[in-house]
N, C-alpha and C positions, 0 to 999 in steps of 0.2 A: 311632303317631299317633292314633289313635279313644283311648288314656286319654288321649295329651296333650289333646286337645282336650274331652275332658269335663271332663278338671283345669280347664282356661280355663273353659268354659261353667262352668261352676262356682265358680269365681274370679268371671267375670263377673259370674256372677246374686247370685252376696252383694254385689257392687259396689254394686248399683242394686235390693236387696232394698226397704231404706226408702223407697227413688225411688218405688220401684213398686208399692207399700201404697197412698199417695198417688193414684198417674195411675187414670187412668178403665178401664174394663174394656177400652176398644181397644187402650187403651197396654199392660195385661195381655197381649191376646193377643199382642200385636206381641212383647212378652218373651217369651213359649212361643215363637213363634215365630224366636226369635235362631239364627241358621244361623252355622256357622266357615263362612269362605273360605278362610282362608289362614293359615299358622303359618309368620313370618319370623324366623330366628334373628339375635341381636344378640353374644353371649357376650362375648367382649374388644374386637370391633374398634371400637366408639365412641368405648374409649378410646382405644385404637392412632390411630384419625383425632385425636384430639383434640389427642395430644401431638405427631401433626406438625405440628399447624397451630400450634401454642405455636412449634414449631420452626422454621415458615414456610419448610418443605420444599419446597411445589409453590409457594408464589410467590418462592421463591429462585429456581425452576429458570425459570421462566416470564418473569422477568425475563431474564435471558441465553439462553432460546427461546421467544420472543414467541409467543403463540398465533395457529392462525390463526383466520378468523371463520366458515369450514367446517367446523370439527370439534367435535364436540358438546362434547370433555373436551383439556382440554392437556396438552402433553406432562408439567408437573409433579402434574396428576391423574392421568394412568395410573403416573406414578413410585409417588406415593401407593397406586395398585390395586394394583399389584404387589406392595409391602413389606405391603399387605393381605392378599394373596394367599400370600405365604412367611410370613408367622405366621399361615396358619392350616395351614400342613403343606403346602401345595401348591406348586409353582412352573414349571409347565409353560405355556409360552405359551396354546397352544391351548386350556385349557377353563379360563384366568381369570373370565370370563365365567359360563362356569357355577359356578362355584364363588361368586361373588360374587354370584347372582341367588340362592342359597337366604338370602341377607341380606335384611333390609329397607338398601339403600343410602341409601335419604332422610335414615335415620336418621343413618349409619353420616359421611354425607360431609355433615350439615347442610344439603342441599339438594336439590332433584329429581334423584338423577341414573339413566340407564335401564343397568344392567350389561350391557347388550348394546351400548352405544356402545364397551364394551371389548374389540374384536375381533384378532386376530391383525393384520390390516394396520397397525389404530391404532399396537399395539405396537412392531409392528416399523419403524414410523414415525419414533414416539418413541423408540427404543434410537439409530438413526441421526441423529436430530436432537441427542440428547444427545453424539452421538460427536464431529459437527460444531462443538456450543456448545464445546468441553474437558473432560474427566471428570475433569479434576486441577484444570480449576477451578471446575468446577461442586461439587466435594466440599468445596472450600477456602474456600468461602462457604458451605458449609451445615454443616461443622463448624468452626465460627468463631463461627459464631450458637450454637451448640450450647455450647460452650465458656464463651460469657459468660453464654447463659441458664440454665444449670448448674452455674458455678463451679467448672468439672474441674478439677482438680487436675491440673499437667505438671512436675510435678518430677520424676519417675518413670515411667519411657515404657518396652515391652520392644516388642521387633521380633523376628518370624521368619516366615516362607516355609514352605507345602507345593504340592504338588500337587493338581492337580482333573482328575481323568481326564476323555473325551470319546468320546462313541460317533457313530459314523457317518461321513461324507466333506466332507471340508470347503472351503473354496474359499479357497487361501491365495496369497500370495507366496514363489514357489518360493526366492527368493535370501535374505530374512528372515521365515519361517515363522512365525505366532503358534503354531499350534498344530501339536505337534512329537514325533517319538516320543523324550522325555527321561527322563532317572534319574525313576524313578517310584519317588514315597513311600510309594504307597500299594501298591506292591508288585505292580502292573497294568504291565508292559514291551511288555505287547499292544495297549493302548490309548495313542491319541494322547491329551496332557494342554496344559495351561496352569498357569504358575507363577504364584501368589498371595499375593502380601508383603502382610504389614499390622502396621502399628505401633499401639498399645492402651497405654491409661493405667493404671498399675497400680490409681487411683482407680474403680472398676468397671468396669476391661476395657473400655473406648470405643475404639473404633478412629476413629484422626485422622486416620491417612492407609493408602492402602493402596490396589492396583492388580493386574489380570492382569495377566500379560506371558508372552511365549513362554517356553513347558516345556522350550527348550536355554539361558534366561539362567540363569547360573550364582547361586548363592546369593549369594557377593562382590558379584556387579554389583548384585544387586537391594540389597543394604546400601547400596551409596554411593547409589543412585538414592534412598534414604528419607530418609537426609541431606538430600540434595537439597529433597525435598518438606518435608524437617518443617522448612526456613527460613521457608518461606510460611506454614505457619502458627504454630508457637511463638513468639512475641515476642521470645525471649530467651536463645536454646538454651543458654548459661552456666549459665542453673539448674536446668536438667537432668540428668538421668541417663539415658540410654539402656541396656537389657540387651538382651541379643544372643548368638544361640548360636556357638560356635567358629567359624564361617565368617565372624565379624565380623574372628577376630584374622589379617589378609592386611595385608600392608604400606601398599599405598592405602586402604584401610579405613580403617586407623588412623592415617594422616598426613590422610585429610580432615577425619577426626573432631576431630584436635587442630587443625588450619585453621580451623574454624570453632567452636573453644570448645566443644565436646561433651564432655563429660563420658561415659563409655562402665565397663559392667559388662559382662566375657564372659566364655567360659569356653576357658581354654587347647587345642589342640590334643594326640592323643599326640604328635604330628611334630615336634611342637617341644623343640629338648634344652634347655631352659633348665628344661622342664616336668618331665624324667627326674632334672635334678639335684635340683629340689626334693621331689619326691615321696619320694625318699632320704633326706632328713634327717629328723631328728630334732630339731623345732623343741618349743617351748613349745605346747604344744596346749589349749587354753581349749575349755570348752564354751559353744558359739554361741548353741544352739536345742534345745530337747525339744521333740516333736509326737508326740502320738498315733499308733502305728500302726494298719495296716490289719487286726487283729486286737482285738481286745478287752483291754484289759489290757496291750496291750504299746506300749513306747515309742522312738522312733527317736531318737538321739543325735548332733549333729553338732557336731565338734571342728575346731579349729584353729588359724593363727596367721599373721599376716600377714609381709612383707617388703616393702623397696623394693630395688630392683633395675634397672641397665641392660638395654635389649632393644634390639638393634639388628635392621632390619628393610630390605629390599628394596621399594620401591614399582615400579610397573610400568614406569615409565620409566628406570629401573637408579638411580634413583637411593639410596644408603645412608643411612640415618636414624638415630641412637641417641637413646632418649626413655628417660627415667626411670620407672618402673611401679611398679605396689604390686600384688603377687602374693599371694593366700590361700590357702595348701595348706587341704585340707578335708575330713578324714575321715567317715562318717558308720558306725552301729553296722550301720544295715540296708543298707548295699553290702560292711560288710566280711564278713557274713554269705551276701550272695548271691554274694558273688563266692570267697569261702572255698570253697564246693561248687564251684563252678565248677573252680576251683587243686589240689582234694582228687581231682578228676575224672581234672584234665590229668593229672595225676602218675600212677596207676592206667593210663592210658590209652600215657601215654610211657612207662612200665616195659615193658609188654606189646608195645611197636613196638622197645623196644630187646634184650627178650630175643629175638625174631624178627629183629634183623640180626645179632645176634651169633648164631644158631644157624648162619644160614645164611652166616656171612661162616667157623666153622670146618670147612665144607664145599667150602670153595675153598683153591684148595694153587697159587702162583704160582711160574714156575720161575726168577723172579732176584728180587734183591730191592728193584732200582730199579719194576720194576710193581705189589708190594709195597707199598712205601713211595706211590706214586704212589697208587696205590686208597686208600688210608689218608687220603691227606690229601684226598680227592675226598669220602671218609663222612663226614669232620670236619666239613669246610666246606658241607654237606649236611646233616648231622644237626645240627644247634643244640641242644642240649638246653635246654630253659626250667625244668627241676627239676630233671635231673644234672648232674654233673659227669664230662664223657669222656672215655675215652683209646685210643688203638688203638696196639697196641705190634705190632710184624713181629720175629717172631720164626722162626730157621732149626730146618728139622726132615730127618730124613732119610725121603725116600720111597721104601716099596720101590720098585724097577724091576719091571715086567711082564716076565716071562721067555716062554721061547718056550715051545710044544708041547711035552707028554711028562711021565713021571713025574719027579722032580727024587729025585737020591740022598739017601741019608740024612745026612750029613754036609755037605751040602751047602750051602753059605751063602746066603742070600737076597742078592740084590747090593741095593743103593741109591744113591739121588741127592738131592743138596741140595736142599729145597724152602724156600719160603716161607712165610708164614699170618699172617692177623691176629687176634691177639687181642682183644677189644675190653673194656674193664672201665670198668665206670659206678655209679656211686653217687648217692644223694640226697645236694643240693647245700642244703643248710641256708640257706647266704647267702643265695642264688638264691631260692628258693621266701620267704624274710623279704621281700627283693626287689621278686618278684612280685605277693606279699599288698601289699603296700605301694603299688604302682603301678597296681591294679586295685581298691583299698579308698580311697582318694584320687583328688583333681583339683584344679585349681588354676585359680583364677579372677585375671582381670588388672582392673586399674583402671587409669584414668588420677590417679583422687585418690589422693592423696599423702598429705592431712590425714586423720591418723585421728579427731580430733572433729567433723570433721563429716561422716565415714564410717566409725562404729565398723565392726570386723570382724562383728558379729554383725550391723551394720543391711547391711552387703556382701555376708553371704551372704542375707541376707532379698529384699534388690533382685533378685538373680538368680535365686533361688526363686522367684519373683513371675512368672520365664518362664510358669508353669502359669497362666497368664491368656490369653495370646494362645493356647497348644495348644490352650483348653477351647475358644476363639473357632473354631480350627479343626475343635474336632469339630464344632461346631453350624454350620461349612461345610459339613461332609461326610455331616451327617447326610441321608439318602435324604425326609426328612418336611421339610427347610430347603431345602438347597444342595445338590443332590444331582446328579448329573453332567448336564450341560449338551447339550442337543438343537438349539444353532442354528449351522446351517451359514452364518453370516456372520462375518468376522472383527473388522468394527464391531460387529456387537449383540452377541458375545459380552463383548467390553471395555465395553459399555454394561451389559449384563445383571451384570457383576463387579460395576460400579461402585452399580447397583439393590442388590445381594446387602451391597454394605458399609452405604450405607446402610438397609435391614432390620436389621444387624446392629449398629448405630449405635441406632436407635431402641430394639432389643429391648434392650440394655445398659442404657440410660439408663434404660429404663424399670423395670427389675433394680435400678439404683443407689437410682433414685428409692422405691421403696416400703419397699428395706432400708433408708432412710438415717431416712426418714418412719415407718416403725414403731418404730424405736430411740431417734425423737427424743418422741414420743407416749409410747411407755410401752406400743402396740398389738399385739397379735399376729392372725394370721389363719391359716386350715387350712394344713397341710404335706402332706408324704409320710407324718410318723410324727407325729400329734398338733397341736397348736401352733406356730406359729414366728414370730420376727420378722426372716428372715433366706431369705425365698423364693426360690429360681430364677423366673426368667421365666417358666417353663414352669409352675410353678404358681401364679403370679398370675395367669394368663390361663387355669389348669384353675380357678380360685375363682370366674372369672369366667362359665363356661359355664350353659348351661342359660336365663339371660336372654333373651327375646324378643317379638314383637310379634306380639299375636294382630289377625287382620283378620277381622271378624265384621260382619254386618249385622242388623236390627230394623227389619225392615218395609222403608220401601222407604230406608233410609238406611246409607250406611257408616261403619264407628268403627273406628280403630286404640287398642290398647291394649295399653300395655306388661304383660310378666307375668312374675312371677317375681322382683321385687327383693328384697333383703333388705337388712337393716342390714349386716351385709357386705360387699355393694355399696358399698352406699352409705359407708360407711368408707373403704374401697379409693379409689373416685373421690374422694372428699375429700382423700385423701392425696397423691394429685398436683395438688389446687388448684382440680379443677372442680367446679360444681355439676351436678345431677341432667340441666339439660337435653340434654347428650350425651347421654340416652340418650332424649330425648323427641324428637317430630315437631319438624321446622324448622316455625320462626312467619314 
């Protein structure tokens, strides 16, 4: 802090060097005598304010929960503080406030406002006020606006679900629990969680719709309930495509989807045998896609070929379905590789469990040979072999009898009895292990389009490749520095605080979309991770933008704010999303 503020004082005094040649020897001393007060950081969030108010965030919300005339900030300003709050890495109710008072806020919200008006009660006011207004329509108007004022793109939508674990004791409804001890993704079966759908545009990953809901609704349910949601807001759902992961492909699923004109990309079940026949064949296999692998020099290959095909299906009210599909078997180089080790594994692995039953199965001698035959077909249908091929044959042997006490004569015959035994003999099964490679090196994605011109197989598998947009959306849920596991024992503010969490994560995209789209149309680049780029993460458009702030210094008996540290960089940046300089100057 003593160099930053000499850096200012310094900055300063070249400021007002020439000023100060001029002024009278008072005005001299009063410049020796220039004192820091105060160093308020600005870094990203002026702009962050800037671009919700473009998106008329807080007077969306404020509209459907009217302020009151006691509260210094409304409910659609603390929404505002909060999505402030979670891009700057923090999201803990209780020290918003502080986190937001090493800001200059005047600056930051274009108007006086005190960050201690930001207090836990306010918040949790405001989470409940919003719970009251509707969160599915409070979200439905503000990504609506969002929509026309950015011209997303919805022809291409993916949807999937994780978990958000929860610490602590919470105060629920015993008969329909929000927060629940359920299948945990994140691999925590000790912590209560909440399930979190959200549907994103494959146009820079926006999420349009998207909601907590209790960690025992099943993955199915939460698919129909996005349907549901995304009639409110897509115009048109005909000219869509939704991607989705295998929990999309359930009978109601896909009789709502074809109900309401959905167009639907997903990816088959193994449970499903329509999936085992096709993985078998041996279709015409085209190559789809090259992509760089995760190595230097090497490239990942993905093949294959489409079909149309009858699927007939079970909806949950028993009723039977048959709809016509268009199924893509789809190999790729880097699963048939990792899955190869995997198969080269099992095989080593089943030899070694099979010479250990057959050792131990010629160590039993059965005395008829109906128990025999009986134990033989009990290993069969027990040992499956996934890379042999088995056989256990009962064959009769003679066992000496135990004789009594004493030395036995010389010529004496050992007596015997008929016994039993199984043999067991096994071999590598060549078919099987082609089979296996086949059905662990492939998967098979279902459409509802039918037209392959206006769904070549290669833009089919691209749609659902496209899934790594909503997971990325998930990590930066789960990240501990964003979205990181939830501390309120309410089960309103927690579905409030989801609905805070989507929109952060609505503006932080947009604003991702907006600088990649604006540097590529410019011809501009700005610092990366490695040199150069015109293709930022968020996270480094808002690292380009650090260091920006407002020195508060006085000269004699008078106070001055003054910004420090702009550069043309800056100033680029903000131009690229449309505003000028004064987001970053005092409100007039």
């Amino acid at each position: 802090m003593v160099l930053q503020n000499t850096n200012i004082r310094q900055s300063i005094q070249k400021m007002t060097s020439k000023k100060a040649q001029q002024k009278t020897e008072k005005t001299k001393q009063e410049i020796d005598n220039l004192k820091i007060i105060d160093v308020k950081r600005l870094d990203h969030l002026p702009l962050v304010a800037a671009c919700m108010r473009y998106l008329e965030i807080a007077k969306t919300i404020d509209e459907l929960v009217p302020p009151h005339p006691l509260n210094h900030v409304s409910t659609g300003e603390c929404v505002e503080a909060l999505v402030l709050s979670i891009l700057t890495g923090e999201h803990a109710l209780y020290n918003v406030s502080e986190v937001l008072s090493q800001y200059d806020t005047s600056v930051i919200f274009q108007k006086e406002v005190d960050p201690n008006w930001f207090h836990d009660n306010r918040f949790g006011n405001s989470l409940e006020d919003l719970k009251t207004a509707g969160l599915d329509s409070l979200y439905s108007a503000i990504i609506s606006k969002a929509i026309i004022k950015h011209s997303l793109g919805l022809s291409r939508l993916h949807f999937d679900t994780t978990s958000l674990s929860l610490y602590g004791e919470y105060k629920t409804d015993d008969e329909n629990p929000l927060v629940a001890l359920g299948f945990s993704k994140q691999h925590r079966p000790d912590l209560k969680q909440v399930l979190f759908g959200m549907t994103v545009t494959q146009d820079g990953n926006v999420p349009i719709t998207g909601r907590i809901t209790s960690g025992n609704t099943s993955d199915s349910k939460e698919n129909r309930f996005n349907i549901t949601s995304l009639r409110n807001i897509v115009p048109d759902l005909s000219k869509s495509i939704l991607a989705a992961d295998s929990k999309f492909f359930s009978g109601t699923t896909l009789d709502m989807a074809y109900e309401n004109n959905l167009s639907f990309v997903t990816l088959v079940p193994k449970t499903v045998g329509l999936r085992d026949d096709l993985v078998k064949e041996d279709g015409d296999f085209q190559l789809l896609l090259t992509k760089e692998g995760r190595k230097k020099g090497t490239f990942e290959e993905y093949r294959g070929y489409s079909v149309i095909r009858p699927y007939v299906y079970e909806t949950e009210d028993g009723k039977m379905v048959e709809r016509t599909m268009r199924f893509l078997v789809v190999e790729s180089t880097t699963l048939e590789k990792k899955k190869g080790k995997k198969i080269d594994t099992g095989i080593s692995a089943e030899e070694e469990e099979l010479i250990e039953t057959s050792n131990n199965l010629k160590k039993r001698v059965f005395s008829c040979e109906k128990d025999a035959q009986t134990e033989a077909s009990k290993i069969k249908d027990k040992k499956k072999g996934l890379y042999h091929s088995l056989n256990f044959e009962v064959k009769k042997i003679e066992v000496p009898v135990k004789r009594g006490r004493g030395r036995p004569k010389n010529d004496e015959k050992v007596p015997t009895e008929d016994g039993w035994v199984i043999e067991p003999d096994f071999s590598l099964d060549k078919e099987k292990i082609e089979e296996r490679r086949k059905s662990e090196s492939r998967y098979v994605l279902a459409t509802s389009v039918l037209d392959t011109e206006k769904l070549p197989d290669d833009e089919f598998l691209k749609v659902y490749k496209g899934q790594a947009g909503v997971e990325s959306n998930f990590k930066w849920a789960k990240n501990p520095a964003a979205v990181a596991p939830i501390f309120l024992n309410n089960e309103d503010r927690i579905l409030s605080l989801g609905f805070v969490y989507l929109v952060a994560l609505m503006v932080y995209t947009l604003m991702e979309r907006q600088i990649r789209n604006k540097l590529k149309e410019e011809g501009e680049v700005i610092k990366g991770n490695k040199g150069m780029t015109n293709n930022p993460t968020g996270q480094v458009l808002f690292w380009n933008l650090c260091g920006i702030s407002v020195a508060i210094f006085s000269i004699g008996n008078k106070i001055y704010k003054n910004i420090t540290n702009l550069t043309e960089m800056h100033r680029l940046i903000v131009s690229l999303f449309g505003f000028d300089m004064q987001i970053y100057q005092q409100p007039t």
